[in-house]
C-alpha positions in Angstrom: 61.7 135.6 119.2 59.8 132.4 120.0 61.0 130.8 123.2 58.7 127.8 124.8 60.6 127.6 127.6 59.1 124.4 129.3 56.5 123.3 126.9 56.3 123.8 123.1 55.3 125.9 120.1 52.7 125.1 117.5 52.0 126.9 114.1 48.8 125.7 112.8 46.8 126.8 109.5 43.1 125.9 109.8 42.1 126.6 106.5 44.4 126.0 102.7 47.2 128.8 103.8 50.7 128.5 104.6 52.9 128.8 107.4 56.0 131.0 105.5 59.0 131.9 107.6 61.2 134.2 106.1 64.6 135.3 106.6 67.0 138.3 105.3 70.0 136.9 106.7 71.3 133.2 108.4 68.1 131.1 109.3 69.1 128.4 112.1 66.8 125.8 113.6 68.3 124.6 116.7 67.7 120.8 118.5 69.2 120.5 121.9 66.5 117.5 122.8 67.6 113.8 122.2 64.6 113.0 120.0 66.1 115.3 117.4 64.5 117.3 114.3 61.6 115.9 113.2 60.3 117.4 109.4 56.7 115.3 108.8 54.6 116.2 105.7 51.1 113.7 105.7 51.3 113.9 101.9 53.1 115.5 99.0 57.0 116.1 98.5 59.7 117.4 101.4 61.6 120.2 99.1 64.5 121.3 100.2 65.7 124.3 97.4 63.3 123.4 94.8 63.6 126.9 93.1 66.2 127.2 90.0 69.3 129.1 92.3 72.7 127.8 91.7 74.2 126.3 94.6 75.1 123.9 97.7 73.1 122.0 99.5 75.5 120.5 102.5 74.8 118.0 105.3 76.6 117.3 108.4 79.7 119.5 106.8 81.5 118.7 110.2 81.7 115.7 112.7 81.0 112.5 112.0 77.9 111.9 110.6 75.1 108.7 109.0 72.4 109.6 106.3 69.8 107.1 106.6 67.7 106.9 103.8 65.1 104.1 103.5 65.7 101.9 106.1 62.8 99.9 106.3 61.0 97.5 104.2 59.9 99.5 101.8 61.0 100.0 98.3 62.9 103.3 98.2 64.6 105.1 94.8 67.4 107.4 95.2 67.2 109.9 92.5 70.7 112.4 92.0 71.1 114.4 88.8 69.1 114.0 85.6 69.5 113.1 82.4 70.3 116.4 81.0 72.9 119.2 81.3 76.2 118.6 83.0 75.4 116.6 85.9 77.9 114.6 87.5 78.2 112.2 90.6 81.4 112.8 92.7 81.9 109.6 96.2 84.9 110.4 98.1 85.7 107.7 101.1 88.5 109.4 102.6 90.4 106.7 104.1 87.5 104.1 104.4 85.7 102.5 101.6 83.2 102.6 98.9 80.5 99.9 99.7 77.6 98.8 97.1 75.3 96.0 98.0 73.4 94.0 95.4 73.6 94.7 91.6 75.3 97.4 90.2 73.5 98.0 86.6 75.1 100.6 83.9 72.6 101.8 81.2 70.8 99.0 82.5 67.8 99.2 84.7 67.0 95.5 85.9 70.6 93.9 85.6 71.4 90.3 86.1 74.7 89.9 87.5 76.8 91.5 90.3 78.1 94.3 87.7 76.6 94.4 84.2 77.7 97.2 82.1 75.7 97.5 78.5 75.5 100.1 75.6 74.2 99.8 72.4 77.8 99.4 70.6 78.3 96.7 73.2 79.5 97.0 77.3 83.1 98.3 78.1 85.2 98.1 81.1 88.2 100.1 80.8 91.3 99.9 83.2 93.8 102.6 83.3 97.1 103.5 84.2 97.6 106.9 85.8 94.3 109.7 84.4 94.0 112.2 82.1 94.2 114.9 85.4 97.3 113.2 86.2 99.3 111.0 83.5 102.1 108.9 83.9 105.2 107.3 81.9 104.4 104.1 80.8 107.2 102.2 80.5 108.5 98.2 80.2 106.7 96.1 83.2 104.5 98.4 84.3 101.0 97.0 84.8 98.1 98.9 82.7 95.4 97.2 85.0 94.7 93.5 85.8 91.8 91.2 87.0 92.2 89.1 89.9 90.4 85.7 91.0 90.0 85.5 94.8 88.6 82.9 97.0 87.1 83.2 100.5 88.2 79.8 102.2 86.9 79.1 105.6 90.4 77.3 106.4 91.8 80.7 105.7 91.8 84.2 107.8 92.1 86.4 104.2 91.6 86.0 100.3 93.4 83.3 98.2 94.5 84.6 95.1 94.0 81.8 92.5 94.9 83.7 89.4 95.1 86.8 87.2 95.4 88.3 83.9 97.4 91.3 83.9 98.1 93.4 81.2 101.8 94.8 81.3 103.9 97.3 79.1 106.0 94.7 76.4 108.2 98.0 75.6 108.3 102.1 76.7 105.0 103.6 75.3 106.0 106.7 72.9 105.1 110.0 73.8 102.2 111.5 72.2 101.8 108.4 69.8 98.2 106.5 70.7 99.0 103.9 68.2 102.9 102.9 69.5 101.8 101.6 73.3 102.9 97.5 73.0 101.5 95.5 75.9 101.4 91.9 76.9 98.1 90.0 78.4 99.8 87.8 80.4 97.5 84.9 82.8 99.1 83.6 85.5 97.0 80.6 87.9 98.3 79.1 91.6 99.0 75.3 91.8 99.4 73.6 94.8 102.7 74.3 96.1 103.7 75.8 98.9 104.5 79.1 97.2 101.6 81.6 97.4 102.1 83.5 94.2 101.2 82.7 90.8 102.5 82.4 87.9 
């Protein structure tokens, strides 16, 4: 047991050694000062389980929490996964929401627009109705998936929808028949009535 009481502990190498603190069971580091945990390394990497052991790494699994990384000015690069083996990326946002800022590039590394999607068959955006987890009964007028045109007007408190194309079932799809699903594309635009939906 190390206890400072009043003052503080230091563990100092003098020479190329290392400080190594080992544990058989639960090892806990404990704050109770406002300034927090501090971990500072002058040079080379911060590992946190860099040895080949299967399993979680968990922050803040309780309260409410913010993970601030890179909030200065400096360029920072998030790295998750890699480019081999089964390596996934799961965001869940409870009852909040998802937020991206800037460009949002897939298999692209310098993309030009908001959301640029690119393969080298050619980019695809696909939009679904129900998921392969959980699939649903397509039948007549139910929307597959739709794009919708807003506008922020400073006249206005919300979004103006200004138009849409919406792709809808023409007819019940047939069970476990790929090629017998008959949809309309339908695009619909707002004129300047006083009724707020398009059409």
């Amino acid at each position: 047991v190390l206890n400072s009481g009043k003052g503080g502990i230091a563990l100092n190498t003098t020479g190329a050694g290392d400080i190594a603190l080992t544990s058989a069971d639960t090892f806990t580091i404990t704050s109770g000062g406002s300034s927090g945990l501090t971990l500072r390394v002058t040079s080379g990497p911060i590992n946190i389980g860099d040895d080949d052991v299967d399993q979680h790494i968990n922050i803040g699994t309780d309260g409410e929490r913010t993970i601030s990384i890179g909030t200065g000015d400096e360029q920072n690069t998030v790295l998750i996964g890699n480019t081999n083996g089964d390596s996934g990326i799961q965001m869940f946002a409870g009852t909040d929401d998802i937020r991206m800022y800037g460009k949002v590039g897939i298999n692209t590394p310098d993309p030009s627009y908001a959301l640029e999607v690119a393969a080298a068959a050619g980019g695809e955006i696909a939009l679904a109705r129900g998921t392969s987890a959980a699939e649903d009964v397509i039948e007549t007028g139910d929307i597959l998936g739709q794009f919708l045109f807003l506008g922020y007007d400073a006249g206005y408190s919300a979004a103006s929808l200004g138009a849409a194309i919406v792709a809808t079932a023409a007819a019940d799809f047939i069970a476990d028949d790929a090629h017998q699903a008959p949809t309309e594309l339908k695009f619909f635009t707002q004129d300047n009535s006083n009724d707020d939906t398009i059409g």
